[in-house]
ROROMI-120299 format. One line per 3 residues: number of its first residue (from 0); their letters; for each residue x, y, z of C-alpha. Coordinates in nm, 4 decimals, m for minus. Last residue first. Example, Ala and Ser with C-alpha at 12.3 -4.5 7.8 and 13.67 -1.06 7.14 Angstrom:
2
1> SA> 1.3670/m0.1060/0.7140 | 1.2300/m0.4500/0.7800
***
This chain:
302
301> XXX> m3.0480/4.0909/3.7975 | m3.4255/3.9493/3.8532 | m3.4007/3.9045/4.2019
298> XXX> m3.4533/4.2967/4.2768 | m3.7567/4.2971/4.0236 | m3.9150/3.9852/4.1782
295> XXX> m3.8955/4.1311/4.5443 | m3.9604/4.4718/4.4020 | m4.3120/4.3728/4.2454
292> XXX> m4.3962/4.1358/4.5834 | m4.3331/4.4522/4.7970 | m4.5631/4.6663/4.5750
289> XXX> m4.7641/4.3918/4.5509 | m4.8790/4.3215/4.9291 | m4.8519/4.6991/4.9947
286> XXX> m5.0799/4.7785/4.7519 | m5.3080/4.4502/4.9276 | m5.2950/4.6231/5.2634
283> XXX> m5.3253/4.9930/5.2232 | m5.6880/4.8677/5.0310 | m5.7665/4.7769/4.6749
280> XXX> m5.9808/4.4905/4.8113 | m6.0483/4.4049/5.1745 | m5.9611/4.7313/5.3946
277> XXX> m5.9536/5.1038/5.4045 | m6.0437/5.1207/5.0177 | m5.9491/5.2770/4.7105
274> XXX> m5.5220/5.2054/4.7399 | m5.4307/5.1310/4.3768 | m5.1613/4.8232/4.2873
271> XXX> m5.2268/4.8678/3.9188 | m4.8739/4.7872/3.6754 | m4.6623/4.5032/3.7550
268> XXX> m4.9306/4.2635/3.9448 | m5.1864/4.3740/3.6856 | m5.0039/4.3332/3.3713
265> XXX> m5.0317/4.6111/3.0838 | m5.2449/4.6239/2.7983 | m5.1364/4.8836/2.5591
262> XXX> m5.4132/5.0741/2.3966 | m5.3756/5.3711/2.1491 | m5.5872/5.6601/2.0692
259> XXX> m5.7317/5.7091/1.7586 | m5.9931/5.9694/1.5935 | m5.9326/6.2394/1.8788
256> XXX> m6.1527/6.4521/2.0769 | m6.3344/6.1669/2.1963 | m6.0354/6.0726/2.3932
253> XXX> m6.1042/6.4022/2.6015 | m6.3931/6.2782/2.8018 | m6.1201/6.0201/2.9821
250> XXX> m6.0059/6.2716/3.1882 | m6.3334/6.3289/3.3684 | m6.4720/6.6348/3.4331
247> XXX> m6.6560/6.6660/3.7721 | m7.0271/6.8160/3.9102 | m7.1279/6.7575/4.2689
244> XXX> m7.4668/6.7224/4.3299 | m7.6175/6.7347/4.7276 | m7.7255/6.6057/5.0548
241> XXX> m7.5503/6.2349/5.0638 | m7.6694/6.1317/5.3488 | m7.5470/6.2153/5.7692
238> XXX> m7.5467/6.5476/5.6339 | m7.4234/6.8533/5.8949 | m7.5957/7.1402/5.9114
235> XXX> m7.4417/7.4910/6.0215 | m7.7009/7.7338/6.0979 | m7.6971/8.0688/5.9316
232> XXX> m8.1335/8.0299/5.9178 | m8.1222/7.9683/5.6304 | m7.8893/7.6640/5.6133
229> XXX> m7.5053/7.6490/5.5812 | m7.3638/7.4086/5.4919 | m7.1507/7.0462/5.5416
226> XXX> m7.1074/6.8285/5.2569 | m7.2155/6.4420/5.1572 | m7.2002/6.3902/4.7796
223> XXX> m7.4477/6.2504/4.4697 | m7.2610/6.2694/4.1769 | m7.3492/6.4377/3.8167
220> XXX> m7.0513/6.4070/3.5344 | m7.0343/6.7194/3.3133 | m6.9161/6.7274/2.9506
217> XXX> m6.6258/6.8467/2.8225 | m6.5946/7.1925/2.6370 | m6.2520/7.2218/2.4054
214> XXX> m5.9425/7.4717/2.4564 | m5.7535/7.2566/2.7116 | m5.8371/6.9332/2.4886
211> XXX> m5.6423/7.1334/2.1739 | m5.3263/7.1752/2.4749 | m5.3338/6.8888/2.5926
208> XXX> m5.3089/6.7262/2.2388 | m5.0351/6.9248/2.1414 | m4.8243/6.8270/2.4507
205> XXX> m4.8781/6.4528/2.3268 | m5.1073/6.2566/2.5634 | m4.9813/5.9701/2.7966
202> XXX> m5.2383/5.7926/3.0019 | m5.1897/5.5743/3.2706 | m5.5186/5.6051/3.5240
199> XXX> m5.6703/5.2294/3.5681 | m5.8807/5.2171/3.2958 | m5.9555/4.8155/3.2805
196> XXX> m6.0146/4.6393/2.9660 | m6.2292/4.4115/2.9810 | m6.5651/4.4582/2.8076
193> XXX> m6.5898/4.1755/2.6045 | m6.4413/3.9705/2.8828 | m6.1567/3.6985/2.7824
190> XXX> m6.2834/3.3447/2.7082 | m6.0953/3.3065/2.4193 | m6.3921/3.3658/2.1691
187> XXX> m6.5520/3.6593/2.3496 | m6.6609/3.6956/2.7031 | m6.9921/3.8663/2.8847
184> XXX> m7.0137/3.9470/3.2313 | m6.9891/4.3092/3.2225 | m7.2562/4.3573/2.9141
181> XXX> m7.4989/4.1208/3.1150 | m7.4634/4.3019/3.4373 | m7.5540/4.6544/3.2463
178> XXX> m7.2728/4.8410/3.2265 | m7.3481/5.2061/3.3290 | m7.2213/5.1951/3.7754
175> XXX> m6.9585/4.9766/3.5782 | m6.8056/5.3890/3.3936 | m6.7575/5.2824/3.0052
172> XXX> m6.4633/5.4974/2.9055 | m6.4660/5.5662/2.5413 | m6.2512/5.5435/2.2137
169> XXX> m6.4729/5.6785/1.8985 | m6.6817/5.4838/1.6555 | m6.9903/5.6154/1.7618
166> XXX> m6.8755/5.4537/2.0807 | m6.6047/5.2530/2.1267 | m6.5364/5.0223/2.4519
163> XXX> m6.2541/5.1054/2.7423 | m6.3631/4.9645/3.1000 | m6.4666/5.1605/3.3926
160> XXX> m6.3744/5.0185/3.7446 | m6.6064/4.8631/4.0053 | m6.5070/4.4638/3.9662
157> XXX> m6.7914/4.3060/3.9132 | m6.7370/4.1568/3.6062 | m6.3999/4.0083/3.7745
154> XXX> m6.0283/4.0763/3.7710 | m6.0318/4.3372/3.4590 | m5.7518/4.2670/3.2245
151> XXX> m5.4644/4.6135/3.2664 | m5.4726/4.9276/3.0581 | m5.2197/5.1622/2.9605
148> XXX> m5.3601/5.4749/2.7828 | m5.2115/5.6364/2.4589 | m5.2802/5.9594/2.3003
145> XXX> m5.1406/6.1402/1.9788 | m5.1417/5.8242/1.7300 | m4.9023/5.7928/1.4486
142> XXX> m4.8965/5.4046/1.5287 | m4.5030/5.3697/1.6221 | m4.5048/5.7177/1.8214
139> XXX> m4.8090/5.6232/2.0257 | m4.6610/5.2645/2.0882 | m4.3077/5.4430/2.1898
136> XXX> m4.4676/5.6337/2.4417 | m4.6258/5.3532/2.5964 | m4.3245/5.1124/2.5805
133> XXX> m4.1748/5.3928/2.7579 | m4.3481/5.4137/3.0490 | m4.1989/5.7051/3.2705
130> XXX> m4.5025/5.7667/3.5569 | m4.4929/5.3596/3.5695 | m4.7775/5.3716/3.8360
127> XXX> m4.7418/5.0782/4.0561 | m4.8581/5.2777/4.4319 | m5.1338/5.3890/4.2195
124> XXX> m5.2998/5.6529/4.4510 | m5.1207/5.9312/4.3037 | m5.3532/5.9423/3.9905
121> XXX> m5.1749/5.9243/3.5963 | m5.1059/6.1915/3.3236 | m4.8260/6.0571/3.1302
118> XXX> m4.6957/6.4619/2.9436 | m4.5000/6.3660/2.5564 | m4.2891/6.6630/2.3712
115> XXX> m4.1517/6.8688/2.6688 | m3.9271/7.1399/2.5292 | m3.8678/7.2881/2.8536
112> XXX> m4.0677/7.6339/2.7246 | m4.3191/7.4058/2.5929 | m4.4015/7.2860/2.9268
109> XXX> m4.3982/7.5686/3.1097 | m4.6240/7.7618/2.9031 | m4.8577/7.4140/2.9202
106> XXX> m4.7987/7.4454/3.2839 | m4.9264/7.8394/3.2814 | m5.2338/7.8253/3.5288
103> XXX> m5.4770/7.9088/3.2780 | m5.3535/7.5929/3.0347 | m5.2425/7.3392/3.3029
100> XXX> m5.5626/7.4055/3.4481 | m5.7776/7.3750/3.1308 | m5.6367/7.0339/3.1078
97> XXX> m5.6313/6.8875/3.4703 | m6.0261/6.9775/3.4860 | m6.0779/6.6040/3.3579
94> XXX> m5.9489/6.4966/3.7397 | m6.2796/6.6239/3.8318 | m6.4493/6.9727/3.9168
91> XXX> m6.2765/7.1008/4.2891 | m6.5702/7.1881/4.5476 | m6.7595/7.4971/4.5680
88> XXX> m7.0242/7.6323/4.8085 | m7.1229/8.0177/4.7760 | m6.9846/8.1926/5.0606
85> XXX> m7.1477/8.2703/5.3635 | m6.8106/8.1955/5.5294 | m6.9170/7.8274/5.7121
82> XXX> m7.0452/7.7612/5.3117 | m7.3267/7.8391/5.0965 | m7.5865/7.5790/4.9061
79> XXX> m7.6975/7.6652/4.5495 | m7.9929/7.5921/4.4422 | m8.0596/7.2260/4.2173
76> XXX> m8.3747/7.0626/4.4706 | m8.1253/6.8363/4.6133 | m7.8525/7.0878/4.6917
73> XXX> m7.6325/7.2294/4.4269 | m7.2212/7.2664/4.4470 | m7.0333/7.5276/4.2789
70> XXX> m6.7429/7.4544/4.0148 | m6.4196/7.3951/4.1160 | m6.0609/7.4644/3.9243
67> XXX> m5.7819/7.2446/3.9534 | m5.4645/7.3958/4.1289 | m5.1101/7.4075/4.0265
64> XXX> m4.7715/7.2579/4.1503 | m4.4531/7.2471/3.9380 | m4.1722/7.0216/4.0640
61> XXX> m3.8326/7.0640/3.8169 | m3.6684/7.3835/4.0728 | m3.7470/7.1328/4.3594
58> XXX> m3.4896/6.8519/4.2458 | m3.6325/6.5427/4.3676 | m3.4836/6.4397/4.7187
55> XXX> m3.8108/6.3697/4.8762 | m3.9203/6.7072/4.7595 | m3.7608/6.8414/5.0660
52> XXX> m3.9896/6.6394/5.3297 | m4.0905/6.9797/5.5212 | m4.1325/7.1006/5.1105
49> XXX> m4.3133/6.8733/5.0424 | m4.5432/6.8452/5.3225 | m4.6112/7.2279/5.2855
46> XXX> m4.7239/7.2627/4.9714 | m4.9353/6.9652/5.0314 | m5.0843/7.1062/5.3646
43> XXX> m5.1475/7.4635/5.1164 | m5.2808/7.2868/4.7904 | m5.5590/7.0625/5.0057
40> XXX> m5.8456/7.2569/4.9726 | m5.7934/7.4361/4.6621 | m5.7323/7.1303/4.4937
37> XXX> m5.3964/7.0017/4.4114 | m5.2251/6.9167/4.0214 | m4.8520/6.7891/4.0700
34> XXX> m4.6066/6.8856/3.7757 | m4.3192/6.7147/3.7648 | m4.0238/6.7879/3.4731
31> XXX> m3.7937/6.5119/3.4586 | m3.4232/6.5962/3.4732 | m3.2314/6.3670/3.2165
28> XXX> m2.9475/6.0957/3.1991 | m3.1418/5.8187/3.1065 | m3.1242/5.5865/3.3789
25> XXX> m3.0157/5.8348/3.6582 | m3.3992/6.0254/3.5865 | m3.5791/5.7259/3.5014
22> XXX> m3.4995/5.6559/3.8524 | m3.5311/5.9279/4.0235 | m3.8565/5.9565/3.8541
19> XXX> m4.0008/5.6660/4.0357 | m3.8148/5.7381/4.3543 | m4.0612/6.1036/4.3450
16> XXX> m4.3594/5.9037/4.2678 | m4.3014/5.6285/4.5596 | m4.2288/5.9088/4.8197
13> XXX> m4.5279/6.1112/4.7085 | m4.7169/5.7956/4.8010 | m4.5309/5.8313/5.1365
10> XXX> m4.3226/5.5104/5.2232 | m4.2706/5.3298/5.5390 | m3.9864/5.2823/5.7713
7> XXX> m3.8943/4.9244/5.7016 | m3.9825/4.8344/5.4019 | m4.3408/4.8964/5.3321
4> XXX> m4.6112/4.9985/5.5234 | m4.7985/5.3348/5.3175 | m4.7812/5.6413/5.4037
1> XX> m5.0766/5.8861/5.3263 | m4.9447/6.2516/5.2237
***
């Protein structure tokens, strides 16, 4: 629902996303099927935006909307902490939770039902996100593989994104808060960083493969959060720290489940233009700084 300053009235990121498809949509004759995973939390005001903003002209009966599961939250000493309804405390479990939920929620049903052969799998907050990326499909199809994930160079070693590597002779995600400073600042022969190549949220997975990584077990990622409770004595506390672990699934877990997945490197300015932060870097500011610059170029082009 954020809106972002470009043009001349603003866009919505659901905006962008729906204009992306339109697109594809008119180019190759076809009715893209959208599925749109919310949280408990936020599935209602996101219901309803939509629909106040009529799908921003995409065709309603082709936008499927599902929720993530959660998992409960633990306070500092690992019990679990209870809401403002005496409830036990949940919040959603990770953008790796996307697969089980398209399978209990009936998307992958769905999906085979419309004949879809090839699902992209990307975050909304990539105001660049090429949600029909051909070149990516293609790749997968051309090397026999079942997954592929677009990748752009990272900017610095500092930069706070997780970088592809292999591990036990698998394709991994490499999270920076785990790459030691020497790892993230060390190049190869052409002066490229070893560990370089940025996950920035473009993945396309062959229906078949959701569906075997909706049947497996992925491991747990531990993070330290801020949320309100409910103490013992039924008094509402709320953390100025972070006060508890939350526990996510992370998309990336399932490339282990496979022998190959594919890597197409992408270009920065064309393809990552994420909003992260309120200001500086990957902010409101600098998305809208390239996604203006990207259509400028694009729109001169022909």
């Amino acid at each position: 629902m954020f809106k972002i300053d470009v043009g001349e009235e603003g866009k919505y990121l659901f905006q962008i996303l729906a204009e992306t498809l339109g697109r594809a949509n008119l180019k190759h004759d076809v009715t893209i099927p959208w599925y749109i995973m919310t949280s408990r939390e936020n599935n209602e005001k996101t219901v309803e935006f939509l629909q106040k903003h009529d799908f921003f002209g995409y065709p309603k009966d082709y936008v499927g909307i599902f929720e993530q599961e959660e998992l409960p939250l633990l306070d500092m000493q690992g019990k679990l902490i209870m809401d403002e309804n005496m409830l036990i405390k949940e919040a959603s479990n990770g953008n790796g939770g996307v697969f089980s939920s398209m399978a209990k929620k009936g998307v992958l049903e769905d999906m085979y039902a419309k004949g879809v052969e090839w699902v992209f799998v990307g975050g909304i907050d990539n105001v660049l996100l090429k949600l029909v990326d051909l070149p990516l499909v293609g790749l997968c199809i051309k090397k026999g593989t079942e997954v592929a994930a677009k990748t752009v160079l990272k900017a610095r070693p500092e930069e706070r994104v997780g970088v592809f590597c292999k591990r036990d002779d698998k394709v991994r995600i490499v999270e920076y808060t785990e790459l030691p400073p020497a790892a993230a600042s060390k190049v190869n022969e052409y002066g490229e960083l070893v560990f370089g190549e940025t996950n920035i949220i473009a993945h396309i997975f062959s229906l078949d493969a959701i569906t075997k990584a909706s049947s497996k077990n992925m491991p747990y990622h531990v993070a330290l959060k801020k949320s309100n409770y409910i103490d013992k004595n039924e008094v509402l506390v709320v953390p100025e720290e972070p006060n508890c672990y939350k526990f996510e699934k992370f998309i990336f877990d399932a490339f282990a489940l496979f022998d190959e997945i594919s890597l197409y490197r992408g270009i920065r300015e064309k393809d990552y233009a994420p909003i992260k932060n309120a200001s500086g870097l990957d902010s409101p500011q600098t998305a809208k700084e390239l996604y203006e610059k990207y259509w400028r170029e694009k729109n001169n082009a022909f």
